[in-house]
Residue frames as a rotation matrix with the C-alpha (Angstrom) as fourth column:
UNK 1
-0.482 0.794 -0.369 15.79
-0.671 -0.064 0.738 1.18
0.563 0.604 0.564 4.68
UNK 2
-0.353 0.241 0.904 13.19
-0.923 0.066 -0.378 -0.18
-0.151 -0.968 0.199 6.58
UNK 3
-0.683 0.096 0.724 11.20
-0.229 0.913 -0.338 -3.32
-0.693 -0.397 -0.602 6.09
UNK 4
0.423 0.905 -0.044 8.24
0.546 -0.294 -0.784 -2.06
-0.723 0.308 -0.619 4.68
UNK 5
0.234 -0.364 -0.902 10.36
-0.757 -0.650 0.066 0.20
-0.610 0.667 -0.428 2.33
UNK 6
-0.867 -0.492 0.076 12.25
-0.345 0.704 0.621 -3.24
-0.359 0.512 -0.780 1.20
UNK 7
-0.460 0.510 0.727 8.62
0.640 0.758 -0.126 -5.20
-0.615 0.407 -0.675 0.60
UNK 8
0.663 0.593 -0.457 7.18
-0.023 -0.593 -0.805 -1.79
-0.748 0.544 -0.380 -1.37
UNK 9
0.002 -0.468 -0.884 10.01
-0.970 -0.216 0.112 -1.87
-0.243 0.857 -0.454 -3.44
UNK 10
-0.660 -0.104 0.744 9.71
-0.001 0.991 0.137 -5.87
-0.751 0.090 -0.654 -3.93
UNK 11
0.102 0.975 0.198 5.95
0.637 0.089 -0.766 -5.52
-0.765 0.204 -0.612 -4.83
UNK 12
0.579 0.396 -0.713 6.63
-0.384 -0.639 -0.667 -2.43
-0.719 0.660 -0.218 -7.03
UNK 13
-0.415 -0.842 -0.345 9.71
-0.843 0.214 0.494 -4.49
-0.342 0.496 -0.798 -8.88
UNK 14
-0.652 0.419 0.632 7.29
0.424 0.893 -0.155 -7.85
-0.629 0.167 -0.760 -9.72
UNK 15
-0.144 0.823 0.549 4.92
0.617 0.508 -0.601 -5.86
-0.774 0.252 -0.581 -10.60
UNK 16
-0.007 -0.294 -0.956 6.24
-0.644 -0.730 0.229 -3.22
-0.765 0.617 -0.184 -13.13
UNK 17
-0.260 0.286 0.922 4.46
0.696 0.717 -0.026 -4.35
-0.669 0.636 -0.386 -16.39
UNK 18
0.431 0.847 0.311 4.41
0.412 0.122 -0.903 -1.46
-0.803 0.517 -0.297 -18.37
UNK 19
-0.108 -0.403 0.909 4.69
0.812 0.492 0.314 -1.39
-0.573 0.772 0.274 -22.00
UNK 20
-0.713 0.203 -0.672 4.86
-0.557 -0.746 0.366 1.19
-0.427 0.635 0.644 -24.84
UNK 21
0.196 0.743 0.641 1.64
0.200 0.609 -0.767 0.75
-0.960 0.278 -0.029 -26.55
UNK 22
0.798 0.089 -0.597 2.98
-0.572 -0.204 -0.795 2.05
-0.192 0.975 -0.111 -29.94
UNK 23
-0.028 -0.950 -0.313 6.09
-0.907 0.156 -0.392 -0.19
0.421 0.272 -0.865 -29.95
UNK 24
0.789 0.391 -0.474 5.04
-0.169 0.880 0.445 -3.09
0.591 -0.271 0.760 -27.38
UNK 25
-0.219 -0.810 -0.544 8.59
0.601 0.328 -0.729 -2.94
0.769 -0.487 0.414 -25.56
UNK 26
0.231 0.210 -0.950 8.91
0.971 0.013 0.239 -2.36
0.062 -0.978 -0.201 -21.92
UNK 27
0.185 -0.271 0.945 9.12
0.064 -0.956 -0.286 1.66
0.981 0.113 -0.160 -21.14
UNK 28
-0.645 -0.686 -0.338 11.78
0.322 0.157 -0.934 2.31
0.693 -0.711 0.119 -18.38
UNK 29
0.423 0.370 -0.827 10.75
0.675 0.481 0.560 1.45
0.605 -0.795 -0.046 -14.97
UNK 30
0.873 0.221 0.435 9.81
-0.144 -0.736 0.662 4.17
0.466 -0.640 -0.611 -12.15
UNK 31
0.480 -0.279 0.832 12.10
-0.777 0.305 0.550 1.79
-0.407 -0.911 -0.071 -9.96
UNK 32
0.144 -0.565 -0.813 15.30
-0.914 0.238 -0.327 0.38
0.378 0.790 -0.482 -11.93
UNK 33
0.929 0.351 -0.119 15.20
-0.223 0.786 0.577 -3.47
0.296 -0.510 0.808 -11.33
UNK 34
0.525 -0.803 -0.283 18.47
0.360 0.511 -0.780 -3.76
0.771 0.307 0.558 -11.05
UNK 35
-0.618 -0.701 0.356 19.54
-0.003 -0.451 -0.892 -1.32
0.786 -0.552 0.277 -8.43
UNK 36
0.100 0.214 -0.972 18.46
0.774 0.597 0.212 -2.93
0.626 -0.773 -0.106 -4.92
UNK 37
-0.548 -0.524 -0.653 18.83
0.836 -0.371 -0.404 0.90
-0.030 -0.767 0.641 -3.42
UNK 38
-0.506 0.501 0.702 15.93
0.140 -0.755 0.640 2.68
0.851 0.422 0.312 -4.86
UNK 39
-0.910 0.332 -0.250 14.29
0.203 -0.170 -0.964 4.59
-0.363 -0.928 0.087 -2.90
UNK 40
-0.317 0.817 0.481 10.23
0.903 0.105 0.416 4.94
0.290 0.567 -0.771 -3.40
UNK 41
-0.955 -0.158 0.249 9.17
-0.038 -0.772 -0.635 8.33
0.293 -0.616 0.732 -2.92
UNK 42
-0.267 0.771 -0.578 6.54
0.961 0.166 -0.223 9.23
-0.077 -0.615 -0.785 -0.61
UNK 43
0.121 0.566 0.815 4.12
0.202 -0.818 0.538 12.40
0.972 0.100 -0.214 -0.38
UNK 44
-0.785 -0.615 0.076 4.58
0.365 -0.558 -0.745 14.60
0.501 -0.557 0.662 2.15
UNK 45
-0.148 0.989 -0.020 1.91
0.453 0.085 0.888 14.02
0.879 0.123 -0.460 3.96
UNK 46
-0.582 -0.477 0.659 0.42
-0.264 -0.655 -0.708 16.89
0.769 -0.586 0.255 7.25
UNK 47
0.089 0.640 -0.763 -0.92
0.802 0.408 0.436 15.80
0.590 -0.651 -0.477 10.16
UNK 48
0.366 -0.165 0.916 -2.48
0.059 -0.978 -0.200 17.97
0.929 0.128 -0.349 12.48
UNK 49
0.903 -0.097 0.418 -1.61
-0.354 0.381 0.854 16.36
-0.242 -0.919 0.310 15.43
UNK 50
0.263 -0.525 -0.810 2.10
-0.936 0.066 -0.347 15.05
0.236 0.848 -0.474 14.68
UNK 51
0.902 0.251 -0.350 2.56
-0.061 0.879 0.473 11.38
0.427 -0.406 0.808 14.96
UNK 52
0.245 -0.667 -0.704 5.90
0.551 0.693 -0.465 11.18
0.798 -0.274 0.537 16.46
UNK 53
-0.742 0.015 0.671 5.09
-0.601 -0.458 -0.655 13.60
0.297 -0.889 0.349 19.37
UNK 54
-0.035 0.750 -0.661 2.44
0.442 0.605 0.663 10.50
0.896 -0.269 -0.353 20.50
UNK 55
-0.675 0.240 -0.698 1.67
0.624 -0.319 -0.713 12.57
-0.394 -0.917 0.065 23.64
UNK 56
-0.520 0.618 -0.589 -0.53
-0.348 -0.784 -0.515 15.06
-0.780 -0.063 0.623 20.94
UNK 57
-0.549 0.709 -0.443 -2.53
-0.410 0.233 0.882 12.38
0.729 0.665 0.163 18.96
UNK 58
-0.425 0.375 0.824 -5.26
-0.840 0.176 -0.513 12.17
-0.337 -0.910 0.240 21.18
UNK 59
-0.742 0.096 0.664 -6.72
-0.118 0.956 -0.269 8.67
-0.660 -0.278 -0.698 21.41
UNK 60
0.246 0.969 0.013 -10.03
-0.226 0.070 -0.972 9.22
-0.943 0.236 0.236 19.29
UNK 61
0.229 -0.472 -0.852 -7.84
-0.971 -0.052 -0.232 9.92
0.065 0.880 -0.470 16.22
UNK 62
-0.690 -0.663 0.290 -6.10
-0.685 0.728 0.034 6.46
-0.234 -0.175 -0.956 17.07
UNK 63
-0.483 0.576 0.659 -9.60
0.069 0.776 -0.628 4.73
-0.873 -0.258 -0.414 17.71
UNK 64
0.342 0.481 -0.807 -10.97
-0.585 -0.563 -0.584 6.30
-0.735 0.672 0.089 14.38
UNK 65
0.178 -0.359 -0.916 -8.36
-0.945 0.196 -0.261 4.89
0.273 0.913 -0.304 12.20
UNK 66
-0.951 -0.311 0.009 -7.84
-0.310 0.950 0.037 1.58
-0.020 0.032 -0.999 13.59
UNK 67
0.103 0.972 0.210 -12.31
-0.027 0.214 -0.977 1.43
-0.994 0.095 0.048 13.53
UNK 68
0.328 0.383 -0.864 -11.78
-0.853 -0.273 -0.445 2.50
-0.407 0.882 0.237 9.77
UNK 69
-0.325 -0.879 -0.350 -9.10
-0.945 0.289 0.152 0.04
-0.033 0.380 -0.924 9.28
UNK 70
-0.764 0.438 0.474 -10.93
0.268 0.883 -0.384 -3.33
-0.587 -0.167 -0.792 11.21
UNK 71
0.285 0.824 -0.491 -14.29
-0.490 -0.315 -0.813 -1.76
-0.824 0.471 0.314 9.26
UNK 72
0.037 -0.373 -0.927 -12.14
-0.948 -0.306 0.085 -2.54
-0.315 0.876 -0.365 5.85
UNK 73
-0.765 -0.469 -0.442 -11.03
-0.603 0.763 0.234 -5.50
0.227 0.445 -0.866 6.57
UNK 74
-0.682 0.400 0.613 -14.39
-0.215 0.691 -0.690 -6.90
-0.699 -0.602 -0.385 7.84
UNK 75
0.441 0.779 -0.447 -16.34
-0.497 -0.202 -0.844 -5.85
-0.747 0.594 0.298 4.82
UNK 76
-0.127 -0.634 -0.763 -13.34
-0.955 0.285 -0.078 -7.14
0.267 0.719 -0.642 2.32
UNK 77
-0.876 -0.322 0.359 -13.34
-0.413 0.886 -0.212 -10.52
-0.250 -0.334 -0.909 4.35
UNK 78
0.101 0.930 0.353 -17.80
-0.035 0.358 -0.933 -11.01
-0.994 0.082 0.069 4.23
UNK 79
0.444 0.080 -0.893 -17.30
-0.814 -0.380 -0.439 -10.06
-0.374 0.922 -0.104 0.56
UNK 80
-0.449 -0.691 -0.566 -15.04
-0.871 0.480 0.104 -12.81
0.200 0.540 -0.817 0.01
UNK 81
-0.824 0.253 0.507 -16.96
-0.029 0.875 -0.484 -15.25
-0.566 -0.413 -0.713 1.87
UNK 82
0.417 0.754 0.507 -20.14
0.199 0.469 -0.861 -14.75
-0.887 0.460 0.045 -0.05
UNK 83
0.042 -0.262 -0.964 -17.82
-0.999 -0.045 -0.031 -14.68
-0.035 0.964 -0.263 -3.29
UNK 84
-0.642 -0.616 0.457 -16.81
-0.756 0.609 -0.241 -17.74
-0.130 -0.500 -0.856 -1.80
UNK 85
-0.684 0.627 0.371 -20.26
-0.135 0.391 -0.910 -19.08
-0.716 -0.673 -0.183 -1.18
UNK 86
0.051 0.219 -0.974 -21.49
-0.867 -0.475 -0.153 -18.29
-0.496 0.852 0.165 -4.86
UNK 87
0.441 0.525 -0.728 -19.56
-0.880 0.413 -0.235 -20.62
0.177 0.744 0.644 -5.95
UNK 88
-0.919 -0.315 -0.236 -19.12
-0.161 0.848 -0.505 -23.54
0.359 -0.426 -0.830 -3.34
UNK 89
0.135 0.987 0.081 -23.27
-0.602 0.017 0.798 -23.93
0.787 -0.157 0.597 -2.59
């Protein structure tokens, strides 16, 4: 298991909060806290280009998603700053 597999299953084990609403008690977890070997499943997801033949994802695809990505985080970051700025005058 990889890194990223261990911190999704960290994150998905902290935050597993839910509850029967007719009874109020916890209703078994996707992802048993106890057993440190779940696996999380993943969607099967197609690409047409396949990423681990990295000789046929041609470069635009690459620049695309890493533009969408820096796009995300630049808007998420200004957003905080003028949350930020609200209320620190």
């Amino acid at each position: 298991m990889s890194l990223i597999d261990m911190d999704i299953l960290k994150f998905a084990k902290q935050h597993n909060t839910k509850t029967n609403l007719l009874t109020n008690e916890p209703t078994s977890p996707a992802i048993s806290l106890a057993d440190e070997t779940a696996v999380v499943p993943r969607r099967s997801v197609k690409f047409k280009h396949s990423i681990s033949d990295s000789k046929s994802v041609p470069m635009t695809v690459v620049n695309n998603l890493l533009f969408a990505v820096e796009f995300t985080l630049d808007k998420q970051a200004k957003e905080a700053l003028d949350e930020w700025h609200a209320f620190n005058p």
